[in-house]
C-alpha positions as CSV (number, residue, x, y, z in Angstrom):
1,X,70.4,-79.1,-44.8
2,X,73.9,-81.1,-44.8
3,X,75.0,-84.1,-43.5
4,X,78.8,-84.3,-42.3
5,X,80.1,-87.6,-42.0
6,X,83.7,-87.1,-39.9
7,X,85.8,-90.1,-39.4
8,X,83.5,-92.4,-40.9
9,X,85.2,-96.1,-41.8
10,X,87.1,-95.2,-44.5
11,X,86.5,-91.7,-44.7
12,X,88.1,-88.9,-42.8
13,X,85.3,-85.8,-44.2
14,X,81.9,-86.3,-46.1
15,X,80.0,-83.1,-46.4
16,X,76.6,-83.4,-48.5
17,X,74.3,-81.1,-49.0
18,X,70.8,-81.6,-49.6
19,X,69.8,-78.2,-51.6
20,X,71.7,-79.4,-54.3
21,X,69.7,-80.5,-57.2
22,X,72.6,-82.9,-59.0
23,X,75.3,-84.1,-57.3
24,X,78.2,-85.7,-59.3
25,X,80.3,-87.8,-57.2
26,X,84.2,-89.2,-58.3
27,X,86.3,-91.4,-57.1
28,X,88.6,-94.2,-57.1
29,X,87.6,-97.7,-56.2
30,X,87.6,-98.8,-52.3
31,X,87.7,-94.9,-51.4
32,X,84.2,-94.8,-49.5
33,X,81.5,-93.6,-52.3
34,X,79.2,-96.5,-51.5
35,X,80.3,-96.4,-47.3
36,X,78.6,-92.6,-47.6
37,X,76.1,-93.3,-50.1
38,X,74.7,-95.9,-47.9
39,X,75.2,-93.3,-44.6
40,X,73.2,-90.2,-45.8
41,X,70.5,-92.3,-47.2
42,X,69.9,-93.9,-43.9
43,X,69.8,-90.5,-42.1
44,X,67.2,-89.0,-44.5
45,X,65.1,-92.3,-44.7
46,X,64.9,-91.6,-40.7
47,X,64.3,-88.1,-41.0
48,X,60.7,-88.3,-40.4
49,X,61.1,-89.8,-36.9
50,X,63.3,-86.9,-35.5
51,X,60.5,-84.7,-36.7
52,X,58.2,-86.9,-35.0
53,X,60.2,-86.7,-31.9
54,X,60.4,-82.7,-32.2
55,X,55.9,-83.0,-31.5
56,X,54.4,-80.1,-30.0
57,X,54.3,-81.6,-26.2
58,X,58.3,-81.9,-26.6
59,X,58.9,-78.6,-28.2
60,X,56.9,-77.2,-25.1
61,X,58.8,-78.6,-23.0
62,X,62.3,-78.5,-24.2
63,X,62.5,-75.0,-25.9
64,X,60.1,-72.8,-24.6
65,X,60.2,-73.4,-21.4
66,X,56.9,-72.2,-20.7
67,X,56.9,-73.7,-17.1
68,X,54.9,-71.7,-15.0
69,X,52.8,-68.2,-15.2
70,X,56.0,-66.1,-14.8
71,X,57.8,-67.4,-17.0
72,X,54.9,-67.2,-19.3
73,X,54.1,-63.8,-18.8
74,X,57.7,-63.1,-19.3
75,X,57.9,-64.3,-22.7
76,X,54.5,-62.7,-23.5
77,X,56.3,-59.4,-22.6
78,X,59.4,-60.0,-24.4
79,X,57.3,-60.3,-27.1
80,X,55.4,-57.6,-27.2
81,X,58.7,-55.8,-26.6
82,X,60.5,-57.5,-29.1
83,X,63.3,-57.7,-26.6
84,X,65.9,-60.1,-28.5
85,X,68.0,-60.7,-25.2
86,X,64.8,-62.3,-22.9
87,X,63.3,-63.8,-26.1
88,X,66.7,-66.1,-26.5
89,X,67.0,-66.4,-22.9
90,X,63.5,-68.3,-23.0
91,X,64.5,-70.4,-25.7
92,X,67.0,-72.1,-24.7
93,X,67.5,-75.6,-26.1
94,X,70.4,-76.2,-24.7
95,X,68.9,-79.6,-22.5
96,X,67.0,-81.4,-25.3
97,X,69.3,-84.0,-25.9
98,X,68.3,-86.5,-23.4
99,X,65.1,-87.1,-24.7
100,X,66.0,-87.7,-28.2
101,X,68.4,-90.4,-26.8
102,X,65.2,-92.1,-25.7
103,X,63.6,-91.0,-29.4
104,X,62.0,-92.9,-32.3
105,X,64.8,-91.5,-34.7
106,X,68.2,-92.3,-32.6
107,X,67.1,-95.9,-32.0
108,X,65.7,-96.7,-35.6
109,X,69.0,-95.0,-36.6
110,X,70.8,-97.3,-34.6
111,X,68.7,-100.5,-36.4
112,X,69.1,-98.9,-39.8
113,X,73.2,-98.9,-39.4
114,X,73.5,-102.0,-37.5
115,X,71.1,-103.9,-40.5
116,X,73.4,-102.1,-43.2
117,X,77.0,-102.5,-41.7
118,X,76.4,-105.5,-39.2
119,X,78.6,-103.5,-36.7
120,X,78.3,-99.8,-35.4
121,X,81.8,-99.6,-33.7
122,X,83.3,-101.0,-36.8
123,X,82.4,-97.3,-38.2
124,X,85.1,-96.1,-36.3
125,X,87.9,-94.9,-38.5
126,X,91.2,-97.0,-38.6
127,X,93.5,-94.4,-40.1
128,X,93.2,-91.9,-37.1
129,X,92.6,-91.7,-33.7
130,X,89.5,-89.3,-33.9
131,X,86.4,-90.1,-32.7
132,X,83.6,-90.8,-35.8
133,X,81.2,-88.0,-35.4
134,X,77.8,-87.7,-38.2
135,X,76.3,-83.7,-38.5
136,X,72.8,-83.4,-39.2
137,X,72.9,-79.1,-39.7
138,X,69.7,-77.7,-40.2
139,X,69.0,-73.7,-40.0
140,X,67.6,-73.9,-36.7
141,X,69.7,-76.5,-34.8
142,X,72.8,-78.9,-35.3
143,X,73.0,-82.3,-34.4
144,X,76.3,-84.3,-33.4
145,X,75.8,-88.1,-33.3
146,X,78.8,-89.9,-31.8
147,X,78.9,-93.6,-30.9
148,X,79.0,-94.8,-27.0
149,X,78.7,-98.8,-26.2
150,X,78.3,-99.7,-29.2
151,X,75.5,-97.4,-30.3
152,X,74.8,-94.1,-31.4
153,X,73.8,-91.3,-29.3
154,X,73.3,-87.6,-29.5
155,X,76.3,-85.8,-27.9
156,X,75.3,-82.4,-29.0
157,X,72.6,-80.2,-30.1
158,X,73.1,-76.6,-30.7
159,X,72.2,-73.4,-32.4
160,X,72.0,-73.8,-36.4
161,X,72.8,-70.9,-38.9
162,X,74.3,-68.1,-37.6
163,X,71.1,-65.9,-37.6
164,X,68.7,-68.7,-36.6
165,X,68.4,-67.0,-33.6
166,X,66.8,-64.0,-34.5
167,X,64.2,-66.1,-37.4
168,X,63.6,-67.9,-34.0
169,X,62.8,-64.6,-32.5
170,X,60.7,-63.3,-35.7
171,X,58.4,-66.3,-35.1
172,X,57.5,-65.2,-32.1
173,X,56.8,-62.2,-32.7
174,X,54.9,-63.2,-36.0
175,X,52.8,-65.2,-33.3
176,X,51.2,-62.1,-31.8
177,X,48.6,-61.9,-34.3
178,X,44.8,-61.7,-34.8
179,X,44.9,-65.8,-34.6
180,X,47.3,-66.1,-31.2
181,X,46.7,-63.2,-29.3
182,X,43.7,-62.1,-27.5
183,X,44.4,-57.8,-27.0
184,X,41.2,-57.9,-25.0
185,X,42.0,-60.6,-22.7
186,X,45.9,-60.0,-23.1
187,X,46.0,-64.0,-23.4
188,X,48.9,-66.0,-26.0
189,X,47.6,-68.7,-27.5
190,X,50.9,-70.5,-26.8
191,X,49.8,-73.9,-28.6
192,X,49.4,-72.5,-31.8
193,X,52.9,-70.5,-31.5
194,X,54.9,-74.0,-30.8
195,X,52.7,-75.6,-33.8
196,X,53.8,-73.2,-35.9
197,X,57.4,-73.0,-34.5
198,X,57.1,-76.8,-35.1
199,X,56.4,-76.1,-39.3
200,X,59.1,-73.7,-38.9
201,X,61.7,-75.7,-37.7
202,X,61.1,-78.9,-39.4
203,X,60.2,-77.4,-43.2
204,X,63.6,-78.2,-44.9
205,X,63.2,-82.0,-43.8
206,X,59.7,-82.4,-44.8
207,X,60.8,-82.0,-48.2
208,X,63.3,-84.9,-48.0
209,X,61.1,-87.9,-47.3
210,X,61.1,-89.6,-50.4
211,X,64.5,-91.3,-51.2
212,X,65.5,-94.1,-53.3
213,X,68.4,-95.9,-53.6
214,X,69.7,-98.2,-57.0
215,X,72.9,-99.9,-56.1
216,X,75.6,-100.6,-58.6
217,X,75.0,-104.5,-60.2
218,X,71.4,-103.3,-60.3
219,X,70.2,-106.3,-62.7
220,X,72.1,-109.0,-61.0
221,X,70.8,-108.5,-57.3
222,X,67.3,-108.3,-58.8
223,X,67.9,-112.0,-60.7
224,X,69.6,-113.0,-57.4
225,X,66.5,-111.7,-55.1
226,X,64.0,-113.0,-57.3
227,X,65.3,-117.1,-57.0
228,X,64.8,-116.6,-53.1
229,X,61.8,-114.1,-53.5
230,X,60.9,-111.3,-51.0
231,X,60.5,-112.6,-47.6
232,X,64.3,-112.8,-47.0
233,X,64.4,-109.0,-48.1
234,X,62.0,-108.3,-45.4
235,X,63.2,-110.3,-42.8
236,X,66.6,-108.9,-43.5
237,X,65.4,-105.7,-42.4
238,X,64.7,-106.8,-38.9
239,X,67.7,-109.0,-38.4
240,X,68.4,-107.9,-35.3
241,X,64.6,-108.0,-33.6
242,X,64.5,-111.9,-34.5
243,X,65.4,-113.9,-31.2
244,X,65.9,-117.4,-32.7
245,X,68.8,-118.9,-34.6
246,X,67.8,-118.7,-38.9
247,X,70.0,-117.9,-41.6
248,X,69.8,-114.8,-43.0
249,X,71.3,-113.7,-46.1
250,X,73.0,-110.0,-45.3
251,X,71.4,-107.7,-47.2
252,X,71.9,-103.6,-46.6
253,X,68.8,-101.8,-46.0
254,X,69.5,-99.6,-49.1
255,X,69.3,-103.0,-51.3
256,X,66.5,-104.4,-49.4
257,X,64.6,-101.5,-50.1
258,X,65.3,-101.7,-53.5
259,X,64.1,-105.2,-54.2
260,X,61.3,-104.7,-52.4
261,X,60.4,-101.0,-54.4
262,X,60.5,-103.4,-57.3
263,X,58.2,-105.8,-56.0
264,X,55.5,-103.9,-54.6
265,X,54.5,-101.9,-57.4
266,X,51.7,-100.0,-57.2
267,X,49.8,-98.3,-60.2
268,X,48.6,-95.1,-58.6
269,X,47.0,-92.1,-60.9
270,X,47.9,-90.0,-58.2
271,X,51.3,-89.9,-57.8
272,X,51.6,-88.9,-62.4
273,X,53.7,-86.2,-63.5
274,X,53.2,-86.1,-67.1
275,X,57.2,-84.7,-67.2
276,X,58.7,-86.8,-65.5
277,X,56.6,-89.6,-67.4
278,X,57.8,-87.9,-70.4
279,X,61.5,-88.5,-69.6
280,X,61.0,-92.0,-68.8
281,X,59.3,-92.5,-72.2
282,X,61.8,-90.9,-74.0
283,X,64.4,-93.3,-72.7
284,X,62.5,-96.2,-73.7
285,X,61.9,-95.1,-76.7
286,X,65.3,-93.2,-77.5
287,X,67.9,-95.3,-75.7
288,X,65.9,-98.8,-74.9
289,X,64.0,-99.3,-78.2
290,X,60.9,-100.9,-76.3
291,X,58.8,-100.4,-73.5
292,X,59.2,-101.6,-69.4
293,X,56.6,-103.3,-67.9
294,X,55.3,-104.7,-64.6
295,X,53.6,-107.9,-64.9
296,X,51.2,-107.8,-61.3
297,X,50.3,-111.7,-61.2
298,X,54.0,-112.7,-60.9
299,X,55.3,-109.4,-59.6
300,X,58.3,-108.8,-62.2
301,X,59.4,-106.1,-64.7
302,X,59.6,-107.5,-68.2
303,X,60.4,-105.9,-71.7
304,X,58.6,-105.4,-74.6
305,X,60.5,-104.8,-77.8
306,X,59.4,-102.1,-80.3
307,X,57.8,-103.7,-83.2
308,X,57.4,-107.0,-81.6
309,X,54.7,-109.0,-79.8
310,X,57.6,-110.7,-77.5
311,X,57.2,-109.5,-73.9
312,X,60.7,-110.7,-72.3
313,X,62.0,-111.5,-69.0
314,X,64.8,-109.4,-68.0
315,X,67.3,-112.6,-67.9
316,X,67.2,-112.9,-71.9
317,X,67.6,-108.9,-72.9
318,X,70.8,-107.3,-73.2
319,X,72.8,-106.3,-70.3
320,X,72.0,-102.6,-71.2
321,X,68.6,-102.6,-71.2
322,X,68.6,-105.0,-67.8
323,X,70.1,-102.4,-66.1
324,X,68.3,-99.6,-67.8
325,X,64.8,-101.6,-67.1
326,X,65.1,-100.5,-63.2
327,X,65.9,-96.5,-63.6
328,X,63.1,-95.9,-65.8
329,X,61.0,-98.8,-63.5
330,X,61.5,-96.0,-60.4
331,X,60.5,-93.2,-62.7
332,X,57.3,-94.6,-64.3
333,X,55.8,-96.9,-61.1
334,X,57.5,-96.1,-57.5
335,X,58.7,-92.4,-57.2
336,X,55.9,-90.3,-56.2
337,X,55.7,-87.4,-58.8
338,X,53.8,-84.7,-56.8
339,X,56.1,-84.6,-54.1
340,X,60.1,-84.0,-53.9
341,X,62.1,-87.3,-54.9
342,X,65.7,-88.3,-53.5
343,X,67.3,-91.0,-56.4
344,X,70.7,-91.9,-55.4
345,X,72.3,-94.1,-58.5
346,X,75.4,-95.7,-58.2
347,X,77.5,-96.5,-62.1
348,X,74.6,-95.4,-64.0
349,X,77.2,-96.0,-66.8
350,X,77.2,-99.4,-66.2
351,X,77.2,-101.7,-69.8
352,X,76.3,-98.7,-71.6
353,X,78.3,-97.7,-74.7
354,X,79.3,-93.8,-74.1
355,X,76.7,-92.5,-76.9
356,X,73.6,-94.3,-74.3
357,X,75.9,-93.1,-71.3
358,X,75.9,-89.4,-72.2
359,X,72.2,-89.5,-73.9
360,X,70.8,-90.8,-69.8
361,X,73.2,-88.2,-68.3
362,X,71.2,-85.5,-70.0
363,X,67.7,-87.1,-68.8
364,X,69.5,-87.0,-65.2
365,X,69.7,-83.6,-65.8
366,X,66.2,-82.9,-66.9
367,X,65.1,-84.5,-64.2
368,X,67.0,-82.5,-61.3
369,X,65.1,-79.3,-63.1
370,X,61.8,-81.0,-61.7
371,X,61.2,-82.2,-58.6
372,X,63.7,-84.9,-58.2
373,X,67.1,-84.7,-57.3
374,X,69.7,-86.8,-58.6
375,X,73.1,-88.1,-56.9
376,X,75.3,-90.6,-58.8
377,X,78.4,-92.2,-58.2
378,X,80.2,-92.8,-61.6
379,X,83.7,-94.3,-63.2
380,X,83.2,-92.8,-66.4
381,X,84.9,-89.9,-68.0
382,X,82.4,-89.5,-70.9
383,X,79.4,-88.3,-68.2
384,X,82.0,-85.8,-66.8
385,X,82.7,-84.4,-70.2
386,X,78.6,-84.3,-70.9
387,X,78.6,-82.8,-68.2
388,X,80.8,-80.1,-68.6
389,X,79.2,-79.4,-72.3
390,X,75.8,-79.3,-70.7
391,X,77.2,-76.4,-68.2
392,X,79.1,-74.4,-70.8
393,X,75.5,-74.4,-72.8
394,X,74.1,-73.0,-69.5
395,X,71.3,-75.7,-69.5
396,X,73.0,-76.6,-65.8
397,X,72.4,-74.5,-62.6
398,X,75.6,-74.3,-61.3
399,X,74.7,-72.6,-58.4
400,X,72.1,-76.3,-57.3
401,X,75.4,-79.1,-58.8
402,X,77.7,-80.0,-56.8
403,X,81.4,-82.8,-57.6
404,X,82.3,-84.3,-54.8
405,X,86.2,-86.3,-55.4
406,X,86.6,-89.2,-53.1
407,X,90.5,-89.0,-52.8
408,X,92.9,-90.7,-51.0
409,X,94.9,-89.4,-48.0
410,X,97.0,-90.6,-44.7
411,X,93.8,-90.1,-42.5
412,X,91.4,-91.6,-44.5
413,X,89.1,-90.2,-47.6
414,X,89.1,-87.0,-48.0
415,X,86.3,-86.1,-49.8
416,X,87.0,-82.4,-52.1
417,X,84.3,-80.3,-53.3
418,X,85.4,-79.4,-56.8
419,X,84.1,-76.1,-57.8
420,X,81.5,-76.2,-60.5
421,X,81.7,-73.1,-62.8
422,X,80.6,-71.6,-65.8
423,X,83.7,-73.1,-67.7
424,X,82.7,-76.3,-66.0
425,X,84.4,-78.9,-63.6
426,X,88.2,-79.3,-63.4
427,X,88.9,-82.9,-64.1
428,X,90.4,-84.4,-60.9
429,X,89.9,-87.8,-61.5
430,X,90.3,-89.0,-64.9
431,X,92.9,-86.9,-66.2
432,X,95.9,-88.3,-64.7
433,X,95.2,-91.6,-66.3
434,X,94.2,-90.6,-69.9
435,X,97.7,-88.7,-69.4
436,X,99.6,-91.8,-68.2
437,X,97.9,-94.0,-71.1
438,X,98.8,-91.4,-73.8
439,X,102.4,-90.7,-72.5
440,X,102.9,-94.2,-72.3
441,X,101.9,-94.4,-76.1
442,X,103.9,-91.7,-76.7
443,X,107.1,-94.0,-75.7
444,X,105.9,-97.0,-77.1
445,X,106.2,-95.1,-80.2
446,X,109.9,-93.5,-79.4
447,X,111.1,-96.7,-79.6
448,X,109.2,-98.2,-82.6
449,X,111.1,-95.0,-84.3
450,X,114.2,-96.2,-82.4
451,X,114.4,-99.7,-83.6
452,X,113.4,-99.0,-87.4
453,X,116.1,-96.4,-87.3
């Protein structure tokens, strides 16, 4: 699946794709990486409710179009005929969109974007005169989301890949079966078709239900939350259902749903994945030198020290480990292991010394190899170059990592897919001012030679 974000506040073209197993994203500062980190984890944290809207009942209705015995008996035909033309001409979806406009997923969108950027109109890119347009593509359908009064809407929803059509048309067909059809009685079981066509449609999004954002300043809005606690987290989340006047702090939904991951730890046996657990030990061991803990009476992550008895609050260990304390934190207690895991991390490299920098980019990439994809947002140069090594040794899939270069233009963001090759990823970003530093040097030193001369 992708999401296409198209004159988007700062942004003039997002594209993100969601097969991609790591996702390395560049960028100067105040060039939008947090504006669409924030937007496409919104629209896959509401994923679930457009296939909630997409039930059986509406995909009966809408698609199908299996209104009366004709029509039925024409589509029964057309299967057995396998006759592509009649088959497509029965499945038209071409007048769905007003009932997803009156959907669970369109109006918690809605909430999700107002909580996070106080104002949906204010979306609206300033650098052009285009009209700000999100893209939810699946293989069966695509979604255009445009804003109207204020609000989002669906403007458009049409085919999806360019042979969609005729997988459409192969379920159906698959549907005449020992299961669905009756050869005695010549009678479709048309329920069980549109279940299935349901699973079908909807199989690339059930996979994405589990994402989890950790902003930058990671340790510092954790201290901050913790003075005030976690009601004002939650009731920041439904700012805009509370009637009365009450003071609010403003609060993203992304960070909300941080602190309260943090705070509503749950040990569950169930969710274990004795590789992922293994990664998250060997950073404590091999970067933090000590072990993170929940403590469940007070509801806070402390540190224990190896080779000690202490057991510290965050607020007295080193800035490294605070911010380290809340990766591994999602690893050992909130992701849930036997499923597929979204972790969006913005400046992983944040206080770290390049060694611990390029040591946790290499658990970042043993952990998109299991069942947990990884997208970060990063400054440094020493990850990129780690990177790179880690591609040239092959222990990479270049074909599931993607580099995405936030760059500046007239219109807005433009946002570049760098290519991602054996050799590596061309460096777009950080080049230019290792370059200007070293040329710079280069002078300072003419003229050193100059004046001694």
């Amino acid at each position: 699946m992708k999401i296409i974000l198209e004159n988007f506040g700062i942004i003039e073209r997002f594209e993100f794709d969601t097969d991609d197993d790591f996702t390395f994203i560049i960028g100067a500062n105040n060039t939008g990486k947090s504006y669409a980190m924030t937007a496409v984890y919104l629209i896959i944290k509401n994923l679930p409710y457009l296939i909630e809207d997409f039930n059986s009942e509406f995909i009966h209705k809408n698609i199908t179009l299996l209104k009366s015995p004709l029509e039925q008996e024409e589509f029964k035909q057309a299967l057995k005929a396998e006759d592509k033309d009649s088959i497509e001409a029965l499945s038209d979806n071409s007048d769905i969109k007003g009932d997803l406009n009156n959907g669970v997923f369109i109006k918690n969108l809605n909430n999700s974007f107002k909580n996070s950027f106080d104002s949906i109109e204010n979306l609206q890119n300033q650098y052009n005169n285009n009209d700000l347009n999100i893209i939810i593509s699946t293989y069966f359908f695509i979604f255009h989301i445009k804003i109207k009064n204020g609000i989002f809407y669906f403007e458009v929803i049409g085919n999806g890949y360019e042979n969609s059509s005729d997988r459409f048309r192969e379920i159906c067909i698959e549907q005449i079966s020992k299961d669905n059809y009756d050869e005695d009685n010549e009678e479709f079981n048309y329920k069980a078709s549109i279940d299935n066509l349901q699973k079908e449609i909807f199989s690339e999004l059930k996979d994405l239900k589990n994402i989890y954002y950790l902003p930058a300043s990671r340790s510092g809005i954790y201290q901050s939350m913790n003075s005030f606690g976690q009601i004002f987290a939650e009731l920041s989340q439904k700012r805009t259902e509370i009637s009365y006047d009450i003071k609010i702090p403003t609060m993203s939904v992304p960070i909300s749903d941080y602190y309260i991951n943090l705070v509503s730890i749950k040990e569950n046996s169930d969710k274990k994945n004795l590789e992922i657990e293994k990664i998250a030990s060997e950073i404590e061991n091999n970067i933090l030198n000590g072990k993170v803990s929940f403590n469940k009476e007070n509801k806070k992550l402390t540190f224990l020290p190896n080779g000690t008895d202490l057991n510290l609050d965050l607020a007295f260990t080193s800035s490294m480990v605070s911010e380290i304390t809340f990766i591994v934190a999602y690893l050992k207690y909130i992701i849930n292991n036997n499923e597929n895991n979204i972790i969006m991390i913005e400046e992983p490299e944040a206080h770290l010394h390049p060694e611990v920098q390029i040591e946790l980019l290499k658990k970042f990439i043993e952990l998109s190899k299991l069942n947990v994809k990884i997208i970060i947002t990063t400054h440094s140069d020493y990850m990129l170059d780690q990177l790179n090594n880690l591609i040239l040794s092959k222990d990479v899939n270049i074909n599931k990592a993607s580099c995405l270069f936030f760059k500046e233009s007239e219109k807005g963001t433009r946002v570049i897919n760098v290519n991602v090759s054996e050799l590596g990823i061309k460096d777009e970003n950080f080049i230019y001012t290792s370059e200007k530093l070293y040329n710079e040097k280069l002078n300072f030193i003419d003229n050193l030679n100059k004046y001694e001369d």
